[in-house]
N, C-alpha and C positions, 0 to 999 in steps of 0.2 A: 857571884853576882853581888853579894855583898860588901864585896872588898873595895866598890866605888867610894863608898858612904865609908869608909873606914882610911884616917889619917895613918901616913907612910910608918911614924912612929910606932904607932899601936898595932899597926901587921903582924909584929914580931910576936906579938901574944895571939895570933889567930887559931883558933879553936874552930873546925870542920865537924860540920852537922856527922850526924852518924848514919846519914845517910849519902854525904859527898865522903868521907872515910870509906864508903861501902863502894862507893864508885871507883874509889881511888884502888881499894884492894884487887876490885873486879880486871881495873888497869894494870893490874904488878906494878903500882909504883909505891915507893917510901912513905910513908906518910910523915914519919920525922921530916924527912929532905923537903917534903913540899909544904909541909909548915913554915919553913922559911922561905920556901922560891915562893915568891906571884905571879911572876912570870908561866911557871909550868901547872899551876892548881888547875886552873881551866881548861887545860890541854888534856889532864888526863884524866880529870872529869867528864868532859866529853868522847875521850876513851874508853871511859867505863860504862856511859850510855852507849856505847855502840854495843860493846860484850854485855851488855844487858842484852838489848833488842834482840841478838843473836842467841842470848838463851831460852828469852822467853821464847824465839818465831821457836827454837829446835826444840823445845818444850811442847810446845803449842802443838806443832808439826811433828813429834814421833806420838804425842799421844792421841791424835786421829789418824795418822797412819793405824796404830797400835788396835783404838776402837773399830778400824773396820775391817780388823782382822780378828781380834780377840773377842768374843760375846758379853765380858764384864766391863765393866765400865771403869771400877775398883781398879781391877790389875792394868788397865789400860793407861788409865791415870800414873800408877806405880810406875809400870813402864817408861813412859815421857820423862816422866821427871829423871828417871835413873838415866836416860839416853841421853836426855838437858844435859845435867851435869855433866855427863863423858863429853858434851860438846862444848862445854864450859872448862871445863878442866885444859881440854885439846886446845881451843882457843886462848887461854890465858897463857900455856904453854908455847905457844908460837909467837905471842904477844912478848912474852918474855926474852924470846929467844931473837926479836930485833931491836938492836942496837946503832950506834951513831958507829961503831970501830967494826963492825959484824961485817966482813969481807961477801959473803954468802947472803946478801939482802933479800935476791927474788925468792928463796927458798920457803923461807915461812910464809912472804906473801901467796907462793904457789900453792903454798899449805891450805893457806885461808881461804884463797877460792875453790881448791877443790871440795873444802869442807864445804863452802856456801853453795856451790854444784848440790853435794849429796842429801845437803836439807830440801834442795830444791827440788831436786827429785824423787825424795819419799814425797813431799807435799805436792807434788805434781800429779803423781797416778791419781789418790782419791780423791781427790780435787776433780780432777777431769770425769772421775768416772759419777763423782757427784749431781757434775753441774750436766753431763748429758746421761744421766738412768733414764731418760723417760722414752730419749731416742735408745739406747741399748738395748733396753725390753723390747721395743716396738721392732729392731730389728732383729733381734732373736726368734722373739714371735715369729714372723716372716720367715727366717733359715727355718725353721720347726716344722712349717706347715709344708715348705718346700720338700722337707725329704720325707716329712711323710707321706704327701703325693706321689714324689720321685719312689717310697718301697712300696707305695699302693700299686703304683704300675709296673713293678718291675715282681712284684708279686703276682697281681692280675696274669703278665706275662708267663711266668713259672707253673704256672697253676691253670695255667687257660686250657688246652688237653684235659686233663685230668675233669673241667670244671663243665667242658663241653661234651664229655663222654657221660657224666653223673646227669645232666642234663638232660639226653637223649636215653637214659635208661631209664630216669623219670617220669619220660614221655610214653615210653614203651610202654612202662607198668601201668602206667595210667589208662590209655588206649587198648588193655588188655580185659 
């Protein structure tokens, strides 16, 4: 963004924040090579904010997967971040792996959405199971009470004999 305000001449000396180098790294590109291109500095700065965004959602999303599995919060965190990075790593990896001569294009793209698939679907279950606990409980509740009516009667049932002979002995003894 700053390269507007900056003459054609004086490019040639551009020195990148350490945190568009961060971006660029995030992108697998040169940072030597795109000191000189202009052309491609904002190409794959906008690269590297996307494999940001995607580390931090699978960051974000294994360590509340993680918390609603695990009871510390500590290791849950450890978690995420260890699964981030394997998603970050995989990602920069297939990033790398397309090219302008790379016969094989769909491939890593295939890559990349199944990865985006599988974030998706760890953040999917507790997400869902998040936003309706309140209907979940409520119908739990409900099956619960269901069978335990359902062995009340089928016990009732089992036990009726037995419960109407104890019954009429009771009566006997009584009346005696």
């Amino acid at each position: 963004m700053n390269e507007k305000n900056i003459a054609i001449a004086q490019r040639e000396n551009f020195v990148p924040s350490d945190f568009t180098a961060f971006l660029w790294w995030l992108a697998t590109a040169e940072k030597e090579i795109l000191v000189d291109s202009v052309v491609d500095r904002n190409r794959y700065r906008i690269i590297g904010m996307t494999v940001l965004a995607t580390w931090l959602f699978a960051t974000f999303t294994w360590t509340y997967f993680f918390y609603t599995i695990v009871t510390s919060l500590v290791a849950a965190i450890f978690l995420g971040i260890f699964m981030g990075f394997i998603i970050l790593t995989i990602d920069r990896a297939l990033i790398k792996g397309i090219s302008k001569f790379n016969k094989r294009k769909f491939t890593p793209l295939l890559f990349r959405g199944l990865l985006a698939l599988t974030i998706g679907t760890f953040m999917a279950q507790p997400a869902v199971l998040y936003m309706f606990d309140k209907e979940i409980k409520l119908q739990t509740s409900l099956d619960n009470e269901k069978k335990k009516i359902s062995k009340r009667i089928e016990l009732d049932s089992l036990y009726k004999n037995q419960k109407l002979e104890l019954a009429n002995n009771k009566q006997r003894i009584q009346q005696q």
